[in-house]
OpenMM code with the backbone's topology and positions (N, CA, C; nanometers):
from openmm import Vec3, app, unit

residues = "UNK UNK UNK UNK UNK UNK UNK UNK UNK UNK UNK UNK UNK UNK UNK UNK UNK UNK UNK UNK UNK UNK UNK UNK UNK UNK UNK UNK UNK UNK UNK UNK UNK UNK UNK UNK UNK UNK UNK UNK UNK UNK UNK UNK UNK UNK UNK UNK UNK UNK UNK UNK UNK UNK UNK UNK UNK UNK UNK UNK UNK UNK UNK UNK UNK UNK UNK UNK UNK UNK UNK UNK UNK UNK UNK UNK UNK UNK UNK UNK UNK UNK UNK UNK UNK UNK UNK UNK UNK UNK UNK UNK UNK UNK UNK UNK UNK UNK UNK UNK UNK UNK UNK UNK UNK UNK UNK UNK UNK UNK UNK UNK UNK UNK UNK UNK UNK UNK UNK UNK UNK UNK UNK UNK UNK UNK UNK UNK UNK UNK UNK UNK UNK UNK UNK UNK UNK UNK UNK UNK UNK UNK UNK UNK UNK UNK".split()
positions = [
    Vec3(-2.0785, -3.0455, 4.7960),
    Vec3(-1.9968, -2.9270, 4.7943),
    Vec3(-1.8542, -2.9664, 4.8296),
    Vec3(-1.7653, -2.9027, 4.7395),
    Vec3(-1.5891, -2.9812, 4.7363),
    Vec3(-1.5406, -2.8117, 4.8077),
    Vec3(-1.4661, -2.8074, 4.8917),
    Vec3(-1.3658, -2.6904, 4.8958),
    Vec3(-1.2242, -2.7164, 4.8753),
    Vec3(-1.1699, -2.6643, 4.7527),
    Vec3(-0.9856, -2.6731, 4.7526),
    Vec3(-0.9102, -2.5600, 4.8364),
    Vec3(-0.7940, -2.6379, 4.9182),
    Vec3(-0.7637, -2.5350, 4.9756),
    Vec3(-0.5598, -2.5541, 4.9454),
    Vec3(-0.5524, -2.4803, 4.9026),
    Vec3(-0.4165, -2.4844, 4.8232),
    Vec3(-0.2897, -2.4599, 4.9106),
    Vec3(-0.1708, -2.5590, 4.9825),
    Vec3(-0.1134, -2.5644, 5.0426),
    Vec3(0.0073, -2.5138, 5.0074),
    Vec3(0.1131, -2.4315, 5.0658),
    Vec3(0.2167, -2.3902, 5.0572),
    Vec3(0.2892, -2.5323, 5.0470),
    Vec3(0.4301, -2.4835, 4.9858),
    Vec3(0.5710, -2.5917, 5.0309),
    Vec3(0.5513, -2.6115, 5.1294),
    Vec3(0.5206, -2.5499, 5.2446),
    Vec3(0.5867, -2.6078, 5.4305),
    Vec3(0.4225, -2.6674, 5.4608),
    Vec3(0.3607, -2.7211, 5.3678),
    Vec3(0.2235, -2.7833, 5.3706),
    Vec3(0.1468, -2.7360, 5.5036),
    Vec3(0.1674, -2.5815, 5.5411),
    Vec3(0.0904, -2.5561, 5.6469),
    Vec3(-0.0226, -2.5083, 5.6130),
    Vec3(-0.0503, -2.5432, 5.4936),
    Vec3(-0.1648, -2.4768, 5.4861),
    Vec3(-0.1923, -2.3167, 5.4243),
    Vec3(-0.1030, -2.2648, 5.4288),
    Vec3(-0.0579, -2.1482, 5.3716),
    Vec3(0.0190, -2.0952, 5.3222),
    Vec3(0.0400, -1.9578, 5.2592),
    Vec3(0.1352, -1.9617, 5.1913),
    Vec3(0.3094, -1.9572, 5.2681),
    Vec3(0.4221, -1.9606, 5.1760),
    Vec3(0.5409, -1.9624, 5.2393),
    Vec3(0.5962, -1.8284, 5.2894),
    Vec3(0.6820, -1.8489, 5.3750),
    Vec3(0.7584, -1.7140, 5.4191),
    Vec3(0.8642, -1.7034, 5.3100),
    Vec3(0.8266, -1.5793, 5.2697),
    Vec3(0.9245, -1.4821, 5.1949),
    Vec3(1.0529, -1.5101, 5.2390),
    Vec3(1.1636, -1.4955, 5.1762),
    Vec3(1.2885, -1.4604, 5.1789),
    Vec3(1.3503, -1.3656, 5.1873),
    Vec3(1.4796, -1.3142, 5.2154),
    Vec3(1.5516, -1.1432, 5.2049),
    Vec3(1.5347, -1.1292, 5.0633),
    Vec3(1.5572, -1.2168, 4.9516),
    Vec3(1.5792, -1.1965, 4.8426),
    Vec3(1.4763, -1.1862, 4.7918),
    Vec3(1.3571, -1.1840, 4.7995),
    Vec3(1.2403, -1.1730, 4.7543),
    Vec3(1.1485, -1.1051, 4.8109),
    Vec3(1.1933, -1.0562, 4.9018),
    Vec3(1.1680, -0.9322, 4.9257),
    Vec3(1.1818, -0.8461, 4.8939),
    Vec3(1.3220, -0.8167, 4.9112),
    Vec3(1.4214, -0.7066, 4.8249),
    Vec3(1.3688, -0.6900, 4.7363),
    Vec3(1.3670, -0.7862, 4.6395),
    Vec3(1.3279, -0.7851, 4.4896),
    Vec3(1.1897, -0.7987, 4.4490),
    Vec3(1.1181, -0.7902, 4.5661),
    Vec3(0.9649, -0.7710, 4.5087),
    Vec3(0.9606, -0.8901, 4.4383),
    Vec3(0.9784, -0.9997, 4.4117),
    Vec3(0.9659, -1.0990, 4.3298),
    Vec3(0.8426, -1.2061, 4.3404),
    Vec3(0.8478, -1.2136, 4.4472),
    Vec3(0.7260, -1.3524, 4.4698),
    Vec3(0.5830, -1.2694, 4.5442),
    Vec3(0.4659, -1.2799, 4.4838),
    Vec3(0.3579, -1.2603, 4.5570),
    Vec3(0.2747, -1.3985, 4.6468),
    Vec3(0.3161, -1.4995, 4.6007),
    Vec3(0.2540, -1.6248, 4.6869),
    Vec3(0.3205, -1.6334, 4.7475),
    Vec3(0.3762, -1.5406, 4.8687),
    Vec3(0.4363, -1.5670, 5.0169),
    Vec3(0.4030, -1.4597, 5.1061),
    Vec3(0.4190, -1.4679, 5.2014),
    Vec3(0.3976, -1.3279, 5.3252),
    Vec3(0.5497, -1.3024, 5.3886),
    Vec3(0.5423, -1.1893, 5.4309),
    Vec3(0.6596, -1.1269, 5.5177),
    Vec3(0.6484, -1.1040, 5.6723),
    Vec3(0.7289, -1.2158, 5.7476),
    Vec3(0.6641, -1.1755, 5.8638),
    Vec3(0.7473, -1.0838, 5.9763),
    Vec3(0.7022, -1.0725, 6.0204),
    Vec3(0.7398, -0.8713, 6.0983),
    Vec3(0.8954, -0.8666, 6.1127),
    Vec3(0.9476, -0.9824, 6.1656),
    Vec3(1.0828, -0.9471, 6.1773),
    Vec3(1.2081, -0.9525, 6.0284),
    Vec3(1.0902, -0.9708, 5.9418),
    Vec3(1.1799, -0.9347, 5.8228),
    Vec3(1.1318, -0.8430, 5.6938),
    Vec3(1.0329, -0.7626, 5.7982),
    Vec3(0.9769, -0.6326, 5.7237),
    Vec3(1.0436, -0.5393, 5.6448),
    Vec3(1.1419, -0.5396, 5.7410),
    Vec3(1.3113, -0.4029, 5.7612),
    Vec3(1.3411, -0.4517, 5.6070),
    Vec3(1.3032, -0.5088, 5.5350),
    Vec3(1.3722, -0.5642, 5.4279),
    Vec3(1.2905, -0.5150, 5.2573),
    Vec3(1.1833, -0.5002, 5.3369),
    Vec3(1.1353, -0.4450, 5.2070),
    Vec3(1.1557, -0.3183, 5.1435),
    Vec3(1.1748, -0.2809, 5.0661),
    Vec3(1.2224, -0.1590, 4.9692),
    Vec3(1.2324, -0.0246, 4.9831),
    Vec3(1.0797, 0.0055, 5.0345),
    Vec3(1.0194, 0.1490, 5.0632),
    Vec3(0.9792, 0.1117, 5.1947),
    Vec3(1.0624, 0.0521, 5.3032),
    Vec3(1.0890, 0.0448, 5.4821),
    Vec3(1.1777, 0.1400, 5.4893),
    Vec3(1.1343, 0.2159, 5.6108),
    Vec3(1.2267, 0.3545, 5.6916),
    Vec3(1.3064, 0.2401, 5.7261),
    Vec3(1.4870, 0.2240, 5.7642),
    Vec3(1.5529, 0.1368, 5.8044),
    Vec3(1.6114, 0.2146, 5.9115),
    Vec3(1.5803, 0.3059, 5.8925),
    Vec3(1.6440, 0.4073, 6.0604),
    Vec3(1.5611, 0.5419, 6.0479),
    Vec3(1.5732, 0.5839, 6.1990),
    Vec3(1.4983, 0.7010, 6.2351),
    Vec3(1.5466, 0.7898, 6.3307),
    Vec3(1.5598, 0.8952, 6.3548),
    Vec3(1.5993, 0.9537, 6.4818),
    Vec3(1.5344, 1.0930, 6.4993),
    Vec3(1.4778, 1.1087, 6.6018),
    Vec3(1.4390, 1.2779, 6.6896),
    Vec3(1.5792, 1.2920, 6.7997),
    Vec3(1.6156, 1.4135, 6.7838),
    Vec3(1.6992, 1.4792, 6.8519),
    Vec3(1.7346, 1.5878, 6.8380),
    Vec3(1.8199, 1.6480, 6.9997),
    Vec3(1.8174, 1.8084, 7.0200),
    Vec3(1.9799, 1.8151, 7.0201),
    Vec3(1.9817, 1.9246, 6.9416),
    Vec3(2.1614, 1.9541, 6.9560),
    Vec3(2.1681, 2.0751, 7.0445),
    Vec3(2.0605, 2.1475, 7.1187),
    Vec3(2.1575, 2.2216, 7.2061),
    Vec3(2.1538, 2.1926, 7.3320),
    Vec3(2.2576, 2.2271, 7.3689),
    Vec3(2.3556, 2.1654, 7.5155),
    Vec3(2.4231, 2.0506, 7.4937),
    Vec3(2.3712, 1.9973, 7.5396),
    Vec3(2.4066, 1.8533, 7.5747),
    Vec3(2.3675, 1.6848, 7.4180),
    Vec3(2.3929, 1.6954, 7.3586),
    Vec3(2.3093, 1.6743, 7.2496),
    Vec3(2.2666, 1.5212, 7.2925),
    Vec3(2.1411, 1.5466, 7.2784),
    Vec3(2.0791, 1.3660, 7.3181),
    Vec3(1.9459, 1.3501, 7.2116),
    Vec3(1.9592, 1.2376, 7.2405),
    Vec3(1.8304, 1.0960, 7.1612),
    Vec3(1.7118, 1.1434, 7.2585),
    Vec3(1.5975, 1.1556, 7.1516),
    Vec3(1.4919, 1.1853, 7.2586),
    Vec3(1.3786, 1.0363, 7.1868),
    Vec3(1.3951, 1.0345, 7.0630),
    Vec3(1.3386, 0.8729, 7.0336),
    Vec3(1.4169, 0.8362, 6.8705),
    Vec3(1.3910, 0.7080, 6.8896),
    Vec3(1.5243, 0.6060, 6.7800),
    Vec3(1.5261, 0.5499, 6.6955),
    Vec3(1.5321, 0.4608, 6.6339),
    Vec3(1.5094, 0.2968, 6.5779),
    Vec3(1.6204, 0.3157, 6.4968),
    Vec3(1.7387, 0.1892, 6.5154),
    Vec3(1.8280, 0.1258, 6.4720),
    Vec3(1.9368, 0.2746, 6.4546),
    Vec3(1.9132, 0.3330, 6.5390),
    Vec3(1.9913, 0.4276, 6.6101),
    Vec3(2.1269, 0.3726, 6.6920),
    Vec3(2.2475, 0.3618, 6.6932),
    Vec3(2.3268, 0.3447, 6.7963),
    Vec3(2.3845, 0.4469, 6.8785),
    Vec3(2.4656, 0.5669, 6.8404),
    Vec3(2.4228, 0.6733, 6.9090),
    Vec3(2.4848, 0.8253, 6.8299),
    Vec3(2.4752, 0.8886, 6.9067),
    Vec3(2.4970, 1.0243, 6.8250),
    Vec3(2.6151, 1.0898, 6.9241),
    Vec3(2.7147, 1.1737, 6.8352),
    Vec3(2.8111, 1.3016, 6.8793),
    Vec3(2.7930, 1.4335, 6.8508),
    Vec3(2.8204, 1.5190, 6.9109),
    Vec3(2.8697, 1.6469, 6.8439),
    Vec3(2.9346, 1.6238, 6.7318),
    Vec3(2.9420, 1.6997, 6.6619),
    Vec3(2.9953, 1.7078, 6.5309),
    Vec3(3.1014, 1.7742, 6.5118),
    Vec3(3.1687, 1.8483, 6.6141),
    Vec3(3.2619, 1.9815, 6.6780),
    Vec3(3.2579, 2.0751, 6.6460),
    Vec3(3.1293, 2.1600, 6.5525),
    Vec3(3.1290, 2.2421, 6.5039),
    Vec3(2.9760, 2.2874, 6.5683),
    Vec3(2.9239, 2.4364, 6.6016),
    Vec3(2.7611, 2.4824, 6.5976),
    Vec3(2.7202, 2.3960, 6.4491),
    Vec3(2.5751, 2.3229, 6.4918),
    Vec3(2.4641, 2.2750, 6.4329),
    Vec3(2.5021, 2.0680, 6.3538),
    Vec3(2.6167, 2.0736, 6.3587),
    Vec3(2.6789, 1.9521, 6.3517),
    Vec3(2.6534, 1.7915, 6.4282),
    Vec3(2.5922, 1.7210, 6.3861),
    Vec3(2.5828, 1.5777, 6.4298),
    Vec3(2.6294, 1.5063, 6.4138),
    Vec3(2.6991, 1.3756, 6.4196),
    Vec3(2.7712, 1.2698, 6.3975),
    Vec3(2.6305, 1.1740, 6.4472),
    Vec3(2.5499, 1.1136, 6.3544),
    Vec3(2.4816, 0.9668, 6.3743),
    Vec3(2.5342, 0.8428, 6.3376),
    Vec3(2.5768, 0.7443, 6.4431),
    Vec3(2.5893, 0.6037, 6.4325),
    Vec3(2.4722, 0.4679, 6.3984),
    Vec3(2.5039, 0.4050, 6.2680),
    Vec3(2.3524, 0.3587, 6.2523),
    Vec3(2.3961, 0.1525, 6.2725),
    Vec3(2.3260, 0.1544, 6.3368),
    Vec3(2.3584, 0.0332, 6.4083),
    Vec3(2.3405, -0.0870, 6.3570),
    Vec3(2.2945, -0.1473, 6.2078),
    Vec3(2.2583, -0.2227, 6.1001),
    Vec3(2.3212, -0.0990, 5.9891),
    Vec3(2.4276, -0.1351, 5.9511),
    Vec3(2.4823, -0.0857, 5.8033),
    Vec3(2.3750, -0.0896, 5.7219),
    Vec3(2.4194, 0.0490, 5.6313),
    Vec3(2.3095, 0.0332, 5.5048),
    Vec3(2.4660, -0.0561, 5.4130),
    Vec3(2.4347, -0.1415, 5.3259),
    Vec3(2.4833, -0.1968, 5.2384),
    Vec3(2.5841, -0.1316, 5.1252),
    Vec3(2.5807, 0.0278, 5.1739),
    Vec3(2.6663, 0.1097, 5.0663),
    Vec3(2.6197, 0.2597, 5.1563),
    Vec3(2.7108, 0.3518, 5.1197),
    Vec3(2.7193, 0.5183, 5.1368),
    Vec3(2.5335, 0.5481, 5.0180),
    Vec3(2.5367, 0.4478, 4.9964),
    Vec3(2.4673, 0.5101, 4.8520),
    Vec3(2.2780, 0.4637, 4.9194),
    Vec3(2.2139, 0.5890, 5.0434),
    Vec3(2.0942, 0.5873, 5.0717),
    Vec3(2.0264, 0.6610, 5.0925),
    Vec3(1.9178, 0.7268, 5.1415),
    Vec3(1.8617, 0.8458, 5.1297),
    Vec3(1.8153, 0.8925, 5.2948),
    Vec3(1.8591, 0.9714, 5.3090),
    Vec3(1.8164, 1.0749, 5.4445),
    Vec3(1.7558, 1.2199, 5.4238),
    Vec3(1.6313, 1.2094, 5.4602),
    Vec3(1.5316, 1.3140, 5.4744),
    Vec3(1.5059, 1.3257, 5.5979),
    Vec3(1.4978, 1.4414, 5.6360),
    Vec3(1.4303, 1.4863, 5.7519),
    Vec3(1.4489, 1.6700, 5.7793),
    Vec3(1.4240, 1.7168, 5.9117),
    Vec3(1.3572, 1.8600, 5.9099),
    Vec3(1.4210, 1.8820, 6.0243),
    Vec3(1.4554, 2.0358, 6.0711),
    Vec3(1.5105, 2.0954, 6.1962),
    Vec3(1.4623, 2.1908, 6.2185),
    Vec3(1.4183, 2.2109, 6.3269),
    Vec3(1.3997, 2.3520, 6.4010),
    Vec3(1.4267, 2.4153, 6.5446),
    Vec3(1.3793, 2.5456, 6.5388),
    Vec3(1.4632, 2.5908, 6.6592),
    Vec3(1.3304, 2.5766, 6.8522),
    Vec3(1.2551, 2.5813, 6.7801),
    Vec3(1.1268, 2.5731, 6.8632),
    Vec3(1.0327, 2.6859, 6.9031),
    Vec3(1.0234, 2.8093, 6.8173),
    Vec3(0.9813, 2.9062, 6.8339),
    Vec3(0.9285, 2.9908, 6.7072),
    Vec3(0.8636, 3.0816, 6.7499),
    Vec3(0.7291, 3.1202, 6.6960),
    Vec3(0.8144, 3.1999, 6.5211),
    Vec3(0.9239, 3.2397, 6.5897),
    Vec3(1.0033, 3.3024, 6.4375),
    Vec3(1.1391, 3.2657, 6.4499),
    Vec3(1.1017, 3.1596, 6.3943),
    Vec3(1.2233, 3.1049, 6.3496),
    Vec3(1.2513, 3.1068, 6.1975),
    Vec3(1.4115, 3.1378, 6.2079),
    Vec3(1.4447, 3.2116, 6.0900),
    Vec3(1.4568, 3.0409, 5.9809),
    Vec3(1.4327, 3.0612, 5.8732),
    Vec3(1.4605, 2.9244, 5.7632),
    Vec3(1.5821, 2.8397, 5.8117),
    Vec3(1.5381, 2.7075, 5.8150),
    Vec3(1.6838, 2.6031, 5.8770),
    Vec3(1.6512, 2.4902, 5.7491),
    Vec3(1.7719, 2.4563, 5.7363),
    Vec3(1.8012, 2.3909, 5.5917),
    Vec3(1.9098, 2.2571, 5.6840),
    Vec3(1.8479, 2.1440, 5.6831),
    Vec3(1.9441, 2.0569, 5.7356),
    Vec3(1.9824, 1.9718, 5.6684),
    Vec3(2.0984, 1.9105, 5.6248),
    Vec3(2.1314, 1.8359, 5.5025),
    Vec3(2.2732, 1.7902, 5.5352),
    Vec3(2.2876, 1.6000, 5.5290),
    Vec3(2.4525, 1.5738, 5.5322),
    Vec3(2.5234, 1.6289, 5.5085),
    Vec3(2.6257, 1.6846, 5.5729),
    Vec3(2.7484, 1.7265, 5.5235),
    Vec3(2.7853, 1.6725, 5.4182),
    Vec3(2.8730, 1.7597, 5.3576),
    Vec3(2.9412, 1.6915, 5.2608),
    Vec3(3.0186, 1.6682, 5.1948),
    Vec3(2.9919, 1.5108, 5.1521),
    Vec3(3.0822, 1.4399, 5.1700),
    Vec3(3.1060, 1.2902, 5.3416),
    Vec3(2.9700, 1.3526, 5.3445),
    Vec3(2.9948, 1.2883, 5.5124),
    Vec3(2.8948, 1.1597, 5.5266),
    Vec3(2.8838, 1.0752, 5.4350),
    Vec3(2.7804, 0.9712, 5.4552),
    Vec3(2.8180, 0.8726, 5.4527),
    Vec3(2.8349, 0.7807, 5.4887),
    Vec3(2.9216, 0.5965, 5.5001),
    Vec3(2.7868, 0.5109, 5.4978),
    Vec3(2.8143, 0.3957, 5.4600),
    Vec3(2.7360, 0.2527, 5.5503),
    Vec3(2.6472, 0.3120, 5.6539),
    Vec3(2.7461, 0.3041, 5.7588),
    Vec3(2.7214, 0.3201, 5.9189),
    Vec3(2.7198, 0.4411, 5.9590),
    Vec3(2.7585, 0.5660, 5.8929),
    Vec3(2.7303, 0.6586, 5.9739),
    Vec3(2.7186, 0.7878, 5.8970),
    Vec3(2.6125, 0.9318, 5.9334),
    Vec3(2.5841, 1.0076, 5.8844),
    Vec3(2.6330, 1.1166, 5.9509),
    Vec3(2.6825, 1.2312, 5.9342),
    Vec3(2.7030, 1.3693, 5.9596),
    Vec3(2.6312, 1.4506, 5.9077),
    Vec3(2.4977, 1.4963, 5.9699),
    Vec3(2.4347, 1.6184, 5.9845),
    Vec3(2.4631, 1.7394, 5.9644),
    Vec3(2.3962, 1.8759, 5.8935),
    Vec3(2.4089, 2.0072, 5.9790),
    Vec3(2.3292, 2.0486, 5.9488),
    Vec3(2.3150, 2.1965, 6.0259),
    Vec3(2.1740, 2.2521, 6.0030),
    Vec3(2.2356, 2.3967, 6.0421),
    Vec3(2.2045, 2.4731, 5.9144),
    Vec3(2.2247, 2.6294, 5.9044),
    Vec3(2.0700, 2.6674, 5.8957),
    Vec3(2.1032, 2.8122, 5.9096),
    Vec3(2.0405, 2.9183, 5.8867),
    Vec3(2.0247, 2.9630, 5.7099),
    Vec3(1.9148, 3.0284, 5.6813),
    Vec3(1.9159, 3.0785, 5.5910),
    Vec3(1.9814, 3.0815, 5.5034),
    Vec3(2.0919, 3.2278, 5.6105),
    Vec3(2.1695, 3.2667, 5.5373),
    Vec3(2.3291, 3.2190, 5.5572),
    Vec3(2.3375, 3.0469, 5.5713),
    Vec3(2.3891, 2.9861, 5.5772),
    Vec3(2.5441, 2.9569, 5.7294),
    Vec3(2.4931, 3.0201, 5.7925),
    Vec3(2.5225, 3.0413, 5.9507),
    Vec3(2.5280, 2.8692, 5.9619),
    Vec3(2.6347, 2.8253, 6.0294),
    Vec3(2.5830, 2.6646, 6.1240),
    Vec3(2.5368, 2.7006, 6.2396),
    Vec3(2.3959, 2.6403, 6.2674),
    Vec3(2.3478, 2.6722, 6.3860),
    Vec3(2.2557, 2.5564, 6.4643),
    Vec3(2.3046, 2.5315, 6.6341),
    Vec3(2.2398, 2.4156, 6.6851),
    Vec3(2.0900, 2.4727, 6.6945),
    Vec3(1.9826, 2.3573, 6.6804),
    Vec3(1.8666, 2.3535, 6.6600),
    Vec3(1.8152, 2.2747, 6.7978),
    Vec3(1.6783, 2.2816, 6.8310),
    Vec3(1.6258, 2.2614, 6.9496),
    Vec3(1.5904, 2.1141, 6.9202),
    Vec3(1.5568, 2.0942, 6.7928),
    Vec3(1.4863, 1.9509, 6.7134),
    Vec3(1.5560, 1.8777, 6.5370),
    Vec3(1.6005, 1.7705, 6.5853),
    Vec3(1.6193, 1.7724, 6.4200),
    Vec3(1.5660, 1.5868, 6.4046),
    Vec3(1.4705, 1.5847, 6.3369),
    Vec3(1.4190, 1.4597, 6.3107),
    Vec3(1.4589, 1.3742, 6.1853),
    Vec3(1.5158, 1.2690, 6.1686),
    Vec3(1.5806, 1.2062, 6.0402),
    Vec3(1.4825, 1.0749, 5.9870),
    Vec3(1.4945, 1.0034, 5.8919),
    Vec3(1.4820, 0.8822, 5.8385),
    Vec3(1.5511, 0.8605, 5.7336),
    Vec3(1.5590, 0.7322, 5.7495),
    Vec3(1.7294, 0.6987, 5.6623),
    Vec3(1.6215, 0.5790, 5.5888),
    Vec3(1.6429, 0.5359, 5.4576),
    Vec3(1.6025, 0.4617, 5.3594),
    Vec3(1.6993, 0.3802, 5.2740),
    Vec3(1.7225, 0.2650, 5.2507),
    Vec3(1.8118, 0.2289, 5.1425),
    Vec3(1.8305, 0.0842, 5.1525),
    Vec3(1.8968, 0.0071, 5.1474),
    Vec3(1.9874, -0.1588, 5.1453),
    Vec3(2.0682, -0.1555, 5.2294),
    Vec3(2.0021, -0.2525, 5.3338),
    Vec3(2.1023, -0.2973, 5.4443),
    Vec3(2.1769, -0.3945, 5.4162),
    Vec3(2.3097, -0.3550, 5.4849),
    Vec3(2.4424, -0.5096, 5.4593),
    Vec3(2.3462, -0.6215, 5.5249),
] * unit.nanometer
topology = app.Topology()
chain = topology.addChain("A")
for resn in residues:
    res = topology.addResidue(resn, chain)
    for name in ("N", "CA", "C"):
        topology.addAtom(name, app.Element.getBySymbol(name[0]), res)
């Protein structure tokens, strides 16, 4: 009985570590990605944030979060994202609410005109289009990091 056991380039025995670029690009399947260069693959959340805009507006949990402002206006955020996305050009989804049993429709969506690399401007109205601070507004940011 013969067993072949087929060695990577770095002859460890296995296959090679992936690259940024082949990652990115989905290109190579005979390699692995290992955790600290996950952030790199395509359809990876590259940022995240939970937070409350009334009072005092704070981070209640993060990732690649640097930090957040008022926005100077009711319902307004200023997020700082601490790894550039590679262009204005990425996608932010997420949801707001007020924390209670009737709460009227909240629609939260970049300002606009307000999206960079590094940083996003929030808001979150009412319905009937009121700016109004929210008890919760949860984000994830998607796209190509510099």
């Amino acid at each position: 009985m013969s067993i072949n056991i087929q060695r990577g380039a770095g002859g460890g025995g296995g296959p090679d570590q992936a690259n940024q670029a082949a990652i990115e690009g989905e290109t190579n399947e005979d390699t692995y990605i290992p955790p600290d260069m996950l952030k790199y693959g395509p359809g990876v959340c590259k940022a995240w944030i939970q937070f409350e805009q009334i009072g005092t507006q704070s981070v209640l949990a993060s990732y690649n979060i640097t930090s957040i402002s008022d926005g100077g206006a009711n319902g307004r955020t200023d997020i700082t994202i601490a790894t550039d996305f590679s262009s204005a050009a990425y996608c932010v989804v997420g949801g707001a609410g007020k924390g209670g049993d009737t709460d009227a429709r909240l629609v939260m969506a970049p300002a606009g005109g307000a999206v960079a690399a590094g940083v996003v401007d929030i808001q979150c109205r009412e319905e009937s289009g009121t700016l109004v601070d929210v008890q919760y507004v949860s984000l994830a940011m998607f796209g190509d990091q510099a």
